[in-house]
mmCIF file of the N, C-alpha and C atoms, coordinates in Angstrom:
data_MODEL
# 
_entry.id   MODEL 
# 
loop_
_atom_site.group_PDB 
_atom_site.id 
_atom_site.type_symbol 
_atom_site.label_atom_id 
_atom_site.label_alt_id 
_atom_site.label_comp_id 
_atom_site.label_asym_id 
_atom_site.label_entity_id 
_atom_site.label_seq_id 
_atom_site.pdbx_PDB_ins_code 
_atom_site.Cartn_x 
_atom_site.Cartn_y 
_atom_site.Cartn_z 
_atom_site.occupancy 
_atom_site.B_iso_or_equiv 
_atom_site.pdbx_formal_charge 
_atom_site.auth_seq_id 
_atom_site.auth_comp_id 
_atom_site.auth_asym_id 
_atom_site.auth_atom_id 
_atom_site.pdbx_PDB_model_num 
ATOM 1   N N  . UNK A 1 1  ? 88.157 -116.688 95.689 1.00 0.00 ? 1  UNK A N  1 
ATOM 2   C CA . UNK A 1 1  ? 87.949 -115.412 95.034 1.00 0.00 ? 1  UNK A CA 1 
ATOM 3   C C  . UNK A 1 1  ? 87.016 -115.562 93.819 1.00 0.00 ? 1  UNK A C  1 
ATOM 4   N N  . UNK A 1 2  ? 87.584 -116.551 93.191 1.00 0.00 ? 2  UNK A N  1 
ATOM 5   C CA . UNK A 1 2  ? 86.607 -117.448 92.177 1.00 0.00 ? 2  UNK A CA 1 
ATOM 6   C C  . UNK A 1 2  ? 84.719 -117.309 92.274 1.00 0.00 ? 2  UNK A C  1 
ATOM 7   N N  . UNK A 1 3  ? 85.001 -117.721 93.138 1.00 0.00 ? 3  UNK A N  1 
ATOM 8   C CA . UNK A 1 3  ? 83.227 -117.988 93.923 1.00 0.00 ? 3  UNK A CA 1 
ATOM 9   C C  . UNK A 1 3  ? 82.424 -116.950 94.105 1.00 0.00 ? 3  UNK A C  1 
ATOM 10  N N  . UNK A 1 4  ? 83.041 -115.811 95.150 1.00 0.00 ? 4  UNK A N  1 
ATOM 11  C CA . UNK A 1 4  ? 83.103 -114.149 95.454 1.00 0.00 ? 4  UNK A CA 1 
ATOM 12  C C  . UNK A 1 4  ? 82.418 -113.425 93.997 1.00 0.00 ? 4  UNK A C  1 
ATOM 13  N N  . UNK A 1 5  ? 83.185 -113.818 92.793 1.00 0.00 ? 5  UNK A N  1 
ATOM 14  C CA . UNK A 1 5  ? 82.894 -113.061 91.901 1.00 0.00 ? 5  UNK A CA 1 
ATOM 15  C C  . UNK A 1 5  ? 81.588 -113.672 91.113 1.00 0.00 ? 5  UNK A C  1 
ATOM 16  N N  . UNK A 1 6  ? 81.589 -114.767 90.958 1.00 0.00 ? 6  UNK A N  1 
ATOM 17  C CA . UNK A 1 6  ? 80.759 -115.928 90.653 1.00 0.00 ? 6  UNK A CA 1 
ATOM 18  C C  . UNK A 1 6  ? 79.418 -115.137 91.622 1.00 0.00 ? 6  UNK A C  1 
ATOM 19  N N  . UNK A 1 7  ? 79.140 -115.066 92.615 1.00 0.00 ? 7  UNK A N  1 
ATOM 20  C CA . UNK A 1 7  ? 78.615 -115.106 93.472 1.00 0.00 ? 7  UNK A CA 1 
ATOM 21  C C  . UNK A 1 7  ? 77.541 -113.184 93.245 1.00 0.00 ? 7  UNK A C  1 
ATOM 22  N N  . UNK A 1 8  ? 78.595 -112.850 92.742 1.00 0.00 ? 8  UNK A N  1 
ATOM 23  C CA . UNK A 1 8  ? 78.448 -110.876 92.416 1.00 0.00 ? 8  UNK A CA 1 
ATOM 24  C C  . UNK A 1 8  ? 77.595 -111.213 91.126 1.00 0.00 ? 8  UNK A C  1 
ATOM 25  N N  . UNK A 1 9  ? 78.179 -111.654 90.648 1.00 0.00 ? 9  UNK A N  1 
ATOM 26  C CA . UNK A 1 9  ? 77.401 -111.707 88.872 1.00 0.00 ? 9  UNK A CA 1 
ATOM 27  C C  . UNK A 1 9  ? 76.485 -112.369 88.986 1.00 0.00 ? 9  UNK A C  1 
ATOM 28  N N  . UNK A 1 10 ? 75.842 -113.201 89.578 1.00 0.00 ? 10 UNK A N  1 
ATOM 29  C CA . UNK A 1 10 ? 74.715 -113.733 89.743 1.00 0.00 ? 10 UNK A CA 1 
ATOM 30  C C  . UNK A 1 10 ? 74.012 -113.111 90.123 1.00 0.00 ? 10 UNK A C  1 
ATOM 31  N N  . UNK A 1 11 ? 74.100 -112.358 91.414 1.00 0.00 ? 11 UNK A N  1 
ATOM 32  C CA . UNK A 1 11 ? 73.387 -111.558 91.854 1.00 0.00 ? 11 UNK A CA 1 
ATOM 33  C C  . UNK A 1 11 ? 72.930 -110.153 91.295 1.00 0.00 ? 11 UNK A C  1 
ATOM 34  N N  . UNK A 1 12 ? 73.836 -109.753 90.279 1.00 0.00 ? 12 UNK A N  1 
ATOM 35  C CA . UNK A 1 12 ? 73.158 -108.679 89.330 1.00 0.00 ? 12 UNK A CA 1 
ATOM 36  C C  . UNK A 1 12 ? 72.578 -108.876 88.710 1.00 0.00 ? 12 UNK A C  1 
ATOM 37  N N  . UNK A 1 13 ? 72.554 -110.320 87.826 1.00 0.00 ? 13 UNK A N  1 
ATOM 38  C CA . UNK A 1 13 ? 71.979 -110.593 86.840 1.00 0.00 ? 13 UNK A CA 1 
ATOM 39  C C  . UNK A 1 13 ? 70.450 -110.919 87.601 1.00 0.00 ? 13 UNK A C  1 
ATOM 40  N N  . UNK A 1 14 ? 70.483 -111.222 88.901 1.00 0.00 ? 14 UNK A N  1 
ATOM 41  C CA . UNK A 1 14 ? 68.622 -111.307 89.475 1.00 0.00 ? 14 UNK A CA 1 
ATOM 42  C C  . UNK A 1 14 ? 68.500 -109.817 89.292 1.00 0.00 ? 14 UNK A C  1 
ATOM 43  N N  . UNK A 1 15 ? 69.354 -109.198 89.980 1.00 0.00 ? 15 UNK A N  1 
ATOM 44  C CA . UNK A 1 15 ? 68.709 -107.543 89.808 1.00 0.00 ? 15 UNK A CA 1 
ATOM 45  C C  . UNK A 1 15 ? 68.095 -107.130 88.859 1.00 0.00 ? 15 UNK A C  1 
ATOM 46  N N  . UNK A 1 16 ? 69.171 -106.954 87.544 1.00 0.00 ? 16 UNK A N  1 
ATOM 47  C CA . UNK A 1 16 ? 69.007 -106.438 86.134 1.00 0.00 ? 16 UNK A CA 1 
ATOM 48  C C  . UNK A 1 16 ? 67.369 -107.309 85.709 1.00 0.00 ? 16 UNK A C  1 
ATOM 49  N N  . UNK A 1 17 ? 66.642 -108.756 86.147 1.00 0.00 ? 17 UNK A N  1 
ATOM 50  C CA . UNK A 1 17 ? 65.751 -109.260 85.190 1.00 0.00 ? 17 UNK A CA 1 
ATOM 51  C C  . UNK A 1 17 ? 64.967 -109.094 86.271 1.00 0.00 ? 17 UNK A C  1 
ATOM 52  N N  . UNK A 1 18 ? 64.684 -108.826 87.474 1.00 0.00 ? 18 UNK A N  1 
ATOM 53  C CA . UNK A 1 18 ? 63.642 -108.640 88.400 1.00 0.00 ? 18 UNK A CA 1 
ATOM 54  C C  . UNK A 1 18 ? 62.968 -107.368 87.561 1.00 0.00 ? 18 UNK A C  1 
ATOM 55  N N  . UNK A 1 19 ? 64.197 -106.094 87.612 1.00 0.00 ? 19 UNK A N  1 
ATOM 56  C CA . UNK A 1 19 ? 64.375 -104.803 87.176 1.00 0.00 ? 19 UNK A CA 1 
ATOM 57  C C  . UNK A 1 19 ? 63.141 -104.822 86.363 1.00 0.00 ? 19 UNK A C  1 
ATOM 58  N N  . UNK A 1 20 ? 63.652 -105.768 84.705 1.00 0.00 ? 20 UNK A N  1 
ATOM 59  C CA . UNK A 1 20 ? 63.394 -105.098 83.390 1.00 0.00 ? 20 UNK A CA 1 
ATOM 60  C C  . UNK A 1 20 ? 61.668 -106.283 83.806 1.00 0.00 ? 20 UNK A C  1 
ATOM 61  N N  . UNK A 1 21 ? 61.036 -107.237 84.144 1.00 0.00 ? 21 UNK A N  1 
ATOM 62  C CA . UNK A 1 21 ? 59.944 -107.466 84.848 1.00 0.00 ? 21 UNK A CA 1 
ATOM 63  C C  . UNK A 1 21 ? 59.106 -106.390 85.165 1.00 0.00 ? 21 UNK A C  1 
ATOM 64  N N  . UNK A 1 22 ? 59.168 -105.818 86.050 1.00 0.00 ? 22 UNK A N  1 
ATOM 65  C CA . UNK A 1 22 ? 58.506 -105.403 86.846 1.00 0.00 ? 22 UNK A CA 1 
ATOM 66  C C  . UNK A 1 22 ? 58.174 -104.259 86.158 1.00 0.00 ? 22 UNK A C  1 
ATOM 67  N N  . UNK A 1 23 ? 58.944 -103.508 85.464 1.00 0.00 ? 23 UNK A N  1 
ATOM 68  C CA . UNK A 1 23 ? 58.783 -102.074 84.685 1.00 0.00 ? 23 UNK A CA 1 
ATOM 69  C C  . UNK A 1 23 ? 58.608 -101.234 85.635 1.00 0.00 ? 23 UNK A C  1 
ATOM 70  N N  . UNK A 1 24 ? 58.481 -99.348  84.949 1.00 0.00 ? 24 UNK A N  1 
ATOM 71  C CA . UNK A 1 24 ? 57.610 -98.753  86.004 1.00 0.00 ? 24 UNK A CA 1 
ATOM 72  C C  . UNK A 1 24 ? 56.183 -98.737  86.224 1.00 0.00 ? 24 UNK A C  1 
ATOM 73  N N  . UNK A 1 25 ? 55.695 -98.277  87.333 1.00 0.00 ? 25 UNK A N  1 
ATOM 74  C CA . UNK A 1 25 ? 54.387 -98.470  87.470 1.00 0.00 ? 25 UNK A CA 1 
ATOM 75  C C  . UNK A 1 25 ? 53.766 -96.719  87.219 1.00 0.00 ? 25 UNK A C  1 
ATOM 76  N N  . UNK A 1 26 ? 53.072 -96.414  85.921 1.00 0.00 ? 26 UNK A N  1 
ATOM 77  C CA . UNK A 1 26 ? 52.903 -95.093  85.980 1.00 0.00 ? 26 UNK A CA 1 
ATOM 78  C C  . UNK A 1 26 ? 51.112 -94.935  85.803 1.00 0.00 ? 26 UNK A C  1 
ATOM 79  N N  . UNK A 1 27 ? 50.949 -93.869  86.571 1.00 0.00 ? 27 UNK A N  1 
ATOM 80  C CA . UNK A 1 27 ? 49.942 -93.223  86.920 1.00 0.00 ? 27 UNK A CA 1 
ATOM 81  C C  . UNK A 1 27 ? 48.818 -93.224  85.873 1.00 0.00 ? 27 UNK A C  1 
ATOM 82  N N  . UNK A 1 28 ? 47.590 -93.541  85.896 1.00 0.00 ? 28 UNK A N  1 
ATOM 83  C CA . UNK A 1 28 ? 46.837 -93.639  84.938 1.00 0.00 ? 28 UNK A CA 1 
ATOM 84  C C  . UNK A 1 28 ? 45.529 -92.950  85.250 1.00 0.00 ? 28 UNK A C  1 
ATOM 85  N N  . UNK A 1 29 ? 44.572 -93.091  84.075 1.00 0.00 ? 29 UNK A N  1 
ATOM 86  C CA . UNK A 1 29 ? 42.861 -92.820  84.573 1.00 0.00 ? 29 UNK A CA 1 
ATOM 87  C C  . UNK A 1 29 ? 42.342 -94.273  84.740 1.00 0.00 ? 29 UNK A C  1 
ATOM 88  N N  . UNK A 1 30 ? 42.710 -95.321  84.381 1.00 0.00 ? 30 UNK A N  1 
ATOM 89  C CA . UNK A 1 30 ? 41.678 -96.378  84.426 1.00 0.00 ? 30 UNK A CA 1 
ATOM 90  C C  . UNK A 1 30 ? 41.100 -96.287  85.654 1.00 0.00 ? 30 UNK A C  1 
ATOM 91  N N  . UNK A 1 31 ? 39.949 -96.796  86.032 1.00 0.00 ? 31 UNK A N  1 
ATOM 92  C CA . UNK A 1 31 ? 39.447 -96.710  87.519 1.00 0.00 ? 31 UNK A CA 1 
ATOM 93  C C  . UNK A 1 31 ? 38.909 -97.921  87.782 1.00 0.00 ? 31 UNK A C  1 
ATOM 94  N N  . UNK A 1 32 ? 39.660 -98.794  88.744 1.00 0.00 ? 32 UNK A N  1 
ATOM 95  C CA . UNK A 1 32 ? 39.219 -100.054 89.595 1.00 0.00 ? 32 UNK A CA 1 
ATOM 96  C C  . UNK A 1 32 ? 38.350 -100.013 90.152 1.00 0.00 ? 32 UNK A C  1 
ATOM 97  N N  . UNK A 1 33 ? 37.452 -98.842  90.532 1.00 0.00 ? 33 UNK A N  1 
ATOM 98  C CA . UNK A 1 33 ? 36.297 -99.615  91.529 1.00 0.00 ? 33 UNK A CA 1 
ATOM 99  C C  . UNK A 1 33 ? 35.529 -100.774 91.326 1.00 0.00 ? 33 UNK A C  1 
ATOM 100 N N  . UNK A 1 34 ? 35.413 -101.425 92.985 1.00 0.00 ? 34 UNK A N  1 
ATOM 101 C CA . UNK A 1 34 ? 35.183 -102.460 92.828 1.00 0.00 ? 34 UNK A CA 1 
ATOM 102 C C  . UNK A 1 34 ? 35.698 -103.998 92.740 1.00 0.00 ? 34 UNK A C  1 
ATOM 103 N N  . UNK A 1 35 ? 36.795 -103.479 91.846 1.00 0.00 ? 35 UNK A N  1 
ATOM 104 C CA . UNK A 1 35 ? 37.868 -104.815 92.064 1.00 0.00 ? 35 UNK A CA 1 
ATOM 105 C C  . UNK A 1 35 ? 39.174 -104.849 92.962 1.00 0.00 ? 35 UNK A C  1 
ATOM 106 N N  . UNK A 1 36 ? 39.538 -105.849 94.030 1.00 0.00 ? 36 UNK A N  1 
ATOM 107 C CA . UNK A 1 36 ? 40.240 -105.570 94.777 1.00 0.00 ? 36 UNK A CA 1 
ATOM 108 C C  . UNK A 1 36 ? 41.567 -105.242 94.599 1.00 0.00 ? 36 UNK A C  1 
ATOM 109 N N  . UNK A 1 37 ? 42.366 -104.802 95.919 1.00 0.00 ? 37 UNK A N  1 
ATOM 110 C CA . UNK A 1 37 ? 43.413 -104.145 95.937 1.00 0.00 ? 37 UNK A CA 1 
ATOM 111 C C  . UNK A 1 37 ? 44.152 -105.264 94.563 1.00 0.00 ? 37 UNK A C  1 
ATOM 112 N N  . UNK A 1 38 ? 45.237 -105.318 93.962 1.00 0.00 ? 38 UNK A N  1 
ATOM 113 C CA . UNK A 1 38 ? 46.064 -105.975 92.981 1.00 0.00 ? 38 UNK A CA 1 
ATOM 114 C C  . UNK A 1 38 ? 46.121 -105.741 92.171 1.00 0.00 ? 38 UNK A C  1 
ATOM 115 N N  . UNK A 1 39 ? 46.833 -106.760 91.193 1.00 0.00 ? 39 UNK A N  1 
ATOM 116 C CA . UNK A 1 39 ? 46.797 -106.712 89.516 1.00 0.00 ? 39 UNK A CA 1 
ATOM 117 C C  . UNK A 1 39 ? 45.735 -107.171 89.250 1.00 0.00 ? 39 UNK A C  1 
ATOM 118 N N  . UNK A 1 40 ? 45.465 -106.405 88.109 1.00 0.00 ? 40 UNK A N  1 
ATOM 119 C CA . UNK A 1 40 ? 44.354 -107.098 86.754 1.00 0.00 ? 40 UNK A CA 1 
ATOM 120 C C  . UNK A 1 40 ? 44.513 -106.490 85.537 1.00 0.00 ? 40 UNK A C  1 
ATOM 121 N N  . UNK A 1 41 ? 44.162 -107.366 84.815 1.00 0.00 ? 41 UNK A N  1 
ATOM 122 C CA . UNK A 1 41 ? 43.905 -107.051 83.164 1.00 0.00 ? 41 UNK A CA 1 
ATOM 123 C C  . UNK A 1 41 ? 42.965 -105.949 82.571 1.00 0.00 ? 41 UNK A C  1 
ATOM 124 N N  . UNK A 1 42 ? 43.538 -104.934 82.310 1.00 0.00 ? 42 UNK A N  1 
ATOM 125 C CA . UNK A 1 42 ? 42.342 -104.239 81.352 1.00 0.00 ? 42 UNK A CA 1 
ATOM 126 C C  . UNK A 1 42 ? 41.621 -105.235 80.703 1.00 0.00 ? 42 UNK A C  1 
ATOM 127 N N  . UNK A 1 43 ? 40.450 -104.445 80.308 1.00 0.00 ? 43 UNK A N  1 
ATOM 128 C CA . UNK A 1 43 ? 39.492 -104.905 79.288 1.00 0.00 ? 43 UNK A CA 1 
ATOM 129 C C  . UNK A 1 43 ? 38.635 -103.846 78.515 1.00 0.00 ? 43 UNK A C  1 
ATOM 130 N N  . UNK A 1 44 ? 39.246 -102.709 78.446 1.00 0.00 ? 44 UNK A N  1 
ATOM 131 C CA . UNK A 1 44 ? 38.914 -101.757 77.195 1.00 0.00 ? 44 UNK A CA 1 
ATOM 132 C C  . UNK A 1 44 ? 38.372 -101.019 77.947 1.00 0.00 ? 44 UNK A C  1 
ATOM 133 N N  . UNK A 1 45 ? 37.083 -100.909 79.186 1.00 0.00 ? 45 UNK A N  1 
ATOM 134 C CA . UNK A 1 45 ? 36.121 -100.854 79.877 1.00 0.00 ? 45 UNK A CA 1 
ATOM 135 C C  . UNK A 1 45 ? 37.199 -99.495  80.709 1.00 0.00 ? 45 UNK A C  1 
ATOM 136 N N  . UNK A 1 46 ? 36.408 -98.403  81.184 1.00 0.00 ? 46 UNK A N  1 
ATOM 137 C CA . UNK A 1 46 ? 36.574 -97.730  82.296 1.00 0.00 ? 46 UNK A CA 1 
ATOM 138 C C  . UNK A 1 46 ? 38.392 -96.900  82.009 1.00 0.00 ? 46 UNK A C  1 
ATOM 139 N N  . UNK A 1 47 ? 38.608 -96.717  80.903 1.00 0.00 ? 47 UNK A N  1 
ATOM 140 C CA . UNK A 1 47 ? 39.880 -96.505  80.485 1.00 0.00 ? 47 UNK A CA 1 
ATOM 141 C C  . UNK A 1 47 ? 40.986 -97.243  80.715 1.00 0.00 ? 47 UNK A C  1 
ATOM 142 N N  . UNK A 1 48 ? 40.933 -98.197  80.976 1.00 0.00 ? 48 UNK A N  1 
ATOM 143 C CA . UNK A 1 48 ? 41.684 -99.538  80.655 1.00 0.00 ? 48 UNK A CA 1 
ATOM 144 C C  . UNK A 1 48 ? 41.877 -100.145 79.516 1.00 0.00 ? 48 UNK A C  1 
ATOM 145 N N  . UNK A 1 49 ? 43.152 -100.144 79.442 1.00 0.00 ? 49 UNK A N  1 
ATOM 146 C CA . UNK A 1 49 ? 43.618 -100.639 77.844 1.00 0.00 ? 49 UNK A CA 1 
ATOM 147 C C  . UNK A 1 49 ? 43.624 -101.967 77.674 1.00 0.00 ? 49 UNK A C  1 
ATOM 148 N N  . UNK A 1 50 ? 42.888 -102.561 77.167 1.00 0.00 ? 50 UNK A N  1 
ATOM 149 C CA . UNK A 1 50 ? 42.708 -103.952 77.045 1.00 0.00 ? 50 UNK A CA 1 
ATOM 150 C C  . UNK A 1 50 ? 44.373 -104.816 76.364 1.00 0.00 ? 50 UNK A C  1 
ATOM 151 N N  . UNK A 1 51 ? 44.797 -105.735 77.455 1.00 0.00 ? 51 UNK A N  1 
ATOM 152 C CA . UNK A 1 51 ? 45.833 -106.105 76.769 1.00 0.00 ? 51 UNK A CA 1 
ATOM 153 C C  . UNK A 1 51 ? 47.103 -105.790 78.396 1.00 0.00 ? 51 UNK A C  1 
ATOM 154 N N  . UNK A 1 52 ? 46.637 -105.056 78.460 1.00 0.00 ? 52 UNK A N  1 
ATOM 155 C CA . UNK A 1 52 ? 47.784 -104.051 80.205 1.00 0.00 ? 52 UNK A CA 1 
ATOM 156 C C  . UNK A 1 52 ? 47.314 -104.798 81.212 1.00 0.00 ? 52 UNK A C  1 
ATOM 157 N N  . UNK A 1 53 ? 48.115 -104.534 81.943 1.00 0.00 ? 53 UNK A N  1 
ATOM 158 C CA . UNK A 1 53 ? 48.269 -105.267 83.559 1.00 0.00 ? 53 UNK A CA 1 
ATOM 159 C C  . UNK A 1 53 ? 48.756 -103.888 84.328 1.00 0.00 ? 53 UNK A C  1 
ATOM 160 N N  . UNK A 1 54 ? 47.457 -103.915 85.444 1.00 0.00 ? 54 UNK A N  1 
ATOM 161 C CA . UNK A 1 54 ? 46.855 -102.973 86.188 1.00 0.00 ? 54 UNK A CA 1 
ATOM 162 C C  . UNK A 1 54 ? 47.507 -102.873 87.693 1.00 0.00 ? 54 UNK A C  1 
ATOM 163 N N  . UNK A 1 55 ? 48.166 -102.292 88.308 1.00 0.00 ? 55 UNK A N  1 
ATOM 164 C CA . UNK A 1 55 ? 47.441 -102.481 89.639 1.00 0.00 ? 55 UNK A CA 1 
ATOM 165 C C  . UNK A 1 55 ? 46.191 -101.364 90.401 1.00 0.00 ? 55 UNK A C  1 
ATOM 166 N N  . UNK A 1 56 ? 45.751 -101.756 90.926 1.00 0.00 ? 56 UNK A N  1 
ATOM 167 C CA . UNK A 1 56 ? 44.791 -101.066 91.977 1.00 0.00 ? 56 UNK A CA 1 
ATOM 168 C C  . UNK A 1 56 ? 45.210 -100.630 93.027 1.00 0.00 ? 56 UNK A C  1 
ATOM 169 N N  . UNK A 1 57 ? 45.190 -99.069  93.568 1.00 0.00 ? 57 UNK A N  1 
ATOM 170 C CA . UNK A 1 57 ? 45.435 -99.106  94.618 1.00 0.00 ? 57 UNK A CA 1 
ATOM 171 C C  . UNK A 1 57 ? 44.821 -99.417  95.980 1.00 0.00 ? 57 UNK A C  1 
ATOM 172 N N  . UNK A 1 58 ? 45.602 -99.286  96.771 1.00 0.00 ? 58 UNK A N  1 
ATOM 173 C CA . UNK A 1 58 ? 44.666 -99.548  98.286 1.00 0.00 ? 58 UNK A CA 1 
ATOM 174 C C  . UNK A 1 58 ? 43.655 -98.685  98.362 1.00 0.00 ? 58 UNK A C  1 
ATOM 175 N N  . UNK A 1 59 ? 43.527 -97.554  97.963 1.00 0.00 ? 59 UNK A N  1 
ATOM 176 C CA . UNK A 1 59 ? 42.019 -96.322  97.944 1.00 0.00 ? 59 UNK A CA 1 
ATOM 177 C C  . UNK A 1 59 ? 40.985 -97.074  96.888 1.00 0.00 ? 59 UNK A C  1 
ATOM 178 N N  . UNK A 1 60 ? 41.451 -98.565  96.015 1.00 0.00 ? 60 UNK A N  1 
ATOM 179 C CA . UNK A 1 60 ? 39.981 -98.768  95.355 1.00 0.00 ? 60 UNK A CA 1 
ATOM 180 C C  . UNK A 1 60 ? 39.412 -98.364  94.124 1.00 0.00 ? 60 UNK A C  1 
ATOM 181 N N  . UNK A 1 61 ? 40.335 -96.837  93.850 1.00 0.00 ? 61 UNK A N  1 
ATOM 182 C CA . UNK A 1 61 ? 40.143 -95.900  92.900 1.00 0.00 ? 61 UNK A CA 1 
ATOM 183 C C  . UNK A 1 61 ? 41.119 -95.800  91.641 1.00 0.00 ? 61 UNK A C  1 
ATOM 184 N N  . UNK A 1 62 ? 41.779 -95.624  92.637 1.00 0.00 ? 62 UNK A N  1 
ATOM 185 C CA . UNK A 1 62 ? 43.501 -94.871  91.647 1.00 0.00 ? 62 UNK A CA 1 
ATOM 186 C C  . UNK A 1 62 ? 44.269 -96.261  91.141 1.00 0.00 ? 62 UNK A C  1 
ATOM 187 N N  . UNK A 1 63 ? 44.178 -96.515  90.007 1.00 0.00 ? 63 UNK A N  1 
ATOM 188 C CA . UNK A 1 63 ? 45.368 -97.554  89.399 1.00 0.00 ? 63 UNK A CA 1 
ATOM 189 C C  . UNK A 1 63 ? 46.720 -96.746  88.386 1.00 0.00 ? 63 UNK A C  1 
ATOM 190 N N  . UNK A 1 64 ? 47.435 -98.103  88.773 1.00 0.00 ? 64 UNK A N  1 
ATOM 191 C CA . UNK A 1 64 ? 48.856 -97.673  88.004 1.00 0.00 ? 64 UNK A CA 1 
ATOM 192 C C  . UNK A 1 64 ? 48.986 -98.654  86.647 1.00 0.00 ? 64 UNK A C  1 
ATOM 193 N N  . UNK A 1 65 ? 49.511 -98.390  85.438 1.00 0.00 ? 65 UNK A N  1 
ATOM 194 C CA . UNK A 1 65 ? 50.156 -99.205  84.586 1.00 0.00 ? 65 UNK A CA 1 
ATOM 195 C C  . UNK A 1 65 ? 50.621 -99.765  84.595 1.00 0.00 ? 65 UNK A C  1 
ATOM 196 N N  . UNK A 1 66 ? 51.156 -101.075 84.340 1.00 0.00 ? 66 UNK A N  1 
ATOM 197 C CA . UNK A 1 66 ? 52.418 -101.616 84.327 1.00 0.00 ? 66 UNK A CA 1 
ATOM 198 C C  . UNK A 1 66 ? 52.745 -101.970 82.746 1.00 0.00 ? 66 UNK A C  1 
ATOM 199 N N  . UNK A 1 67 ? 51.877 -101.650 81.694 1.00 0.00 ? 67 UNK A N  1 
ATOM 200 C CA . UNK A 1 67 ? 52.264 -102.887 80.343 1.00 0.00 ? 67 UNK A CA 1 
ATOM 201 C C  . UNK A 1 67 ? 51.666 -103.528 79.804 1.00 0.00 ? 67 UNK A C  1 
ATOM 202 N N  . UNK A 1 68 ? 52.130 -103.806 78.680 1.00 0.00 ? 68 UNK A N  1 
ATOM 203 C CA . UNK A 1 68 ? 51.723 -104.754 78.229 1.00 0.00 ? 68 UNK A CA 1 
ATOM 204 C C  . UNK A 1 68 ? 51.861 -106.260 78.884 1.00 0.00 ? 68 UNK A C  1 
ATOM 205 N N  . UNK A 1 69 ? 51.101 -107.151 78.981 1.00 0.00 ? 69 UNK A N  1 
ATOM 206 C CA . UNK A 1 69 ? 51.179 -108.322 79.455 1.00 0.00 ? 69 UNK A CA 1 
ATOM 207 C C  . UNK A 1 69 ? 50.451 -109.568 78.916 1.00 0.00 ? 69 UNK A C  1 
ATOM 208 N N  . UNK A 1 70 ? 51.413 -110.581 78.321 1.00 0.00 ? 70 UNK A N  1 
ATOM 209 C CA . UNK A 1 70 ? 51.464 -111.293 77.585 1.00 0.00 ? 70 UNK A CA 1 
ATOM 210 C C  . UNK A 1 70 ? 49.834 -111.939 77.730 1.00 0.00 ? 70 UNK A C  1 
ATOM 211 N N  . UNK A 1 71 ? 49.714 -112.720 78.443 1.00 0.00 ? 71 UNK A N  1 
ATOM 212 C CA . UNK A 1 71 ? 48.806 -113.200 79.042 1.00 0.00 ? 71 UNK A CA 1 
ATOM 213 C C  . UNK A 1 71 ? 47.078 -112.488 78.857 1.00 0.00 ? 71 UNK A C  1 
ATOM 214 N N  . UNK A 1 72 ? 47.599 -111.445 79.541 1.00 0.00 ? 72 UNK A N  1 
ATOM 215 C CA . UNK A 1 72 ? 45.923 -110.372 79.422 1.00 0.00 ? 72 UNK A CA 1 
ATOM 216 C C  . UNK A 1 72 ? 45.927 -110.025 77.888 1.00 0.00 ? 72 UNK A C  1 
ATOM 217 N N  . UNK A 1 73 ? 46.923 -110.188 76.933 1.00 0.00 ? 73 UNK A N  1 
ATOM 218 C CA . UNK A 1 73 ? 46.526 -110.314 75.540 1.00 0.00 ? 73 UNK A CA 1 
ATOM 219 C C  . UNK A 1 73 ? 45.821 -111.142 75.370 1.00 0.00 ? 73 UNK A C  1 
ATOM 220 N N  . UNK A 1 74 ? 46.594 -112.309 75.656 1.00 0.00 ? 74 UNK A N  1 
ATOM 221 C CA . UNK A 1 74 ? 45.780 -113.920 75.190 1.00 0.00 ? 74 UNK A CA 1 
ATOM 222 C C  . UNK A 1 74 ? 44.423 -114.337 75.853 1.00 0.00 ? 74 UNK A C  1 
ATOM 223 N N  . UNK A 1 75 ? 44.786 -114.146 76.475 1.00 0.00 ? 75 UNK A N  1 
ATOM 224 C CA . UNK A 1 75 ? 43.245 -114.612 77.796 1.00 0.00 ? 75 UNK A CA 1 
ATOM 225 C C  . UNK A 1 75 ? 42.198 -113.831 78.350 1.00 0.00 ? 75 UNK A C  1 
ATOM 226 N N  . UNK A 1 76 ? 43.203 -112.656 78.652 1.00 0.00 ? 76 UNK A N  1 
ATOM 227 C CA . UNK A 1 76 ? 42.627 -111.490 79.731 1.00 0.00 ? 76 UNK A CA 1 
ATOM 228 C C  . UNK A 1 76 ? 42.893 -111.815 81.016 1.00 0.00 ? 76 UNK A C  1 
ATOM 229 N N  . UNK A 1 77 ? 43.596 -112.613 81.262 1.00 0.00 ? 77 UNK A N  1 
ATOM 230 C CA . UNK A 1 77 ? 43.875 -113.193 82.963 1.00 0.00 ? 77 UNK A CA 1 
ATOM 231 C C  . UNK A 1 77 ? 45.201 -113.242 83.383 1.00 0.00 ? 77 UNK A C  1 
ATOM 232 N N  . UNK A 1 78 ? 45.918 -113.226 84.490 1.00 0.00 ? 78 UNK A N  1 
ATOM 233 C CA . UNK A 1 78 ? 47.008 -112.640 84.838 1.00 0.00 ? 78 UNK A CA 1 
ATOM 234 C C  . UNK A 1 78 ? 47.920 -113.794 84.791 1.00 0.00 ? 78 UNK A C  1 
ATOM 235 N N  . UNK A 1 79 ? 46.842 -115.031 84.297 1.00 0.00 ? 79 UNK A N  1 
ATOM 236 C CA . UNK A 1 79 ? 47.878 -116.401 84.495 1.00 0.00 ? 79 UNK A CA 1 
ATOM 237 C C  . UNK A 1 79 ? 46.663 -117.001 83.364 1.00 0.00 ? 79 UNK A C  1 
ATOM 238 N N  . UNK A 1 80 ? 47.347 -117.311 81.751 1.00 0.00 ? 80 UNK A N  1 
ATOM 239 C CA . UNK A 1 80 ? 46.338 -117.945 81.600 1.00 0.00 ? 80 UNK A CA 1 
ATOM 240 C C  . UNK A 1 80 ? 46.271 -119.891 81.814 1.00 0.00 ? 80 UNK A C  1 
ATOM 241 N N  . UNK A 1 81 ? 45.200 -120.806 81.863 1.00 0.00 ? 81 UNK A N  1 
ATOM 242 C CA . UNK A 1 81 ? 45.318 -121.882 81.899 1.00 0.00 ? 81 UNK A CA 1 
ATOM 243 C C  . UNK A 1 81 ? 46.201 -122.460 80.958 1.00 0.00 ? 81 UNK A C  1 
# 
């Protein structure tokens, strides 16, 4: 029974930090053309907030927010070296 519960609480606790990760993804003007479907870093450029982590949608056009992101502060790259 021990284990069972052991087993529950672990598994929320991935939920709850996947959760607070990922944030929501909300609707923006920046405009990706050009760069492929994924994440990327603003860079001030094209209404992109330099410092945020982007995605692009599959149309090429339309991106979503996600945040601030540590990284595209420091570097501008989604992983820095």
């Amino acid at each position: 029974m021990k284990f069972l519960y052991f087993t529950l609480v672990l598994a929320a606790l991935f939920m709850l930090i996947s959760q607070a990760e990922a944030g929501p993804c909300k609707a923006t003007s920046c405009s990706c053309s050009g760069i492929p479907n994924g994440l990327f870093c603003g860079d001030g450029n094209l209404g992109c907030t330099k410092g945020h982590v982007y995605q692009c949608g599959s149309d090429g056009k339309n991106s979503c927010d996600f945040g601030i992101r540590n990284s595209c502060v420091k570097c501008n790259k989604l992983k820095c070296p």
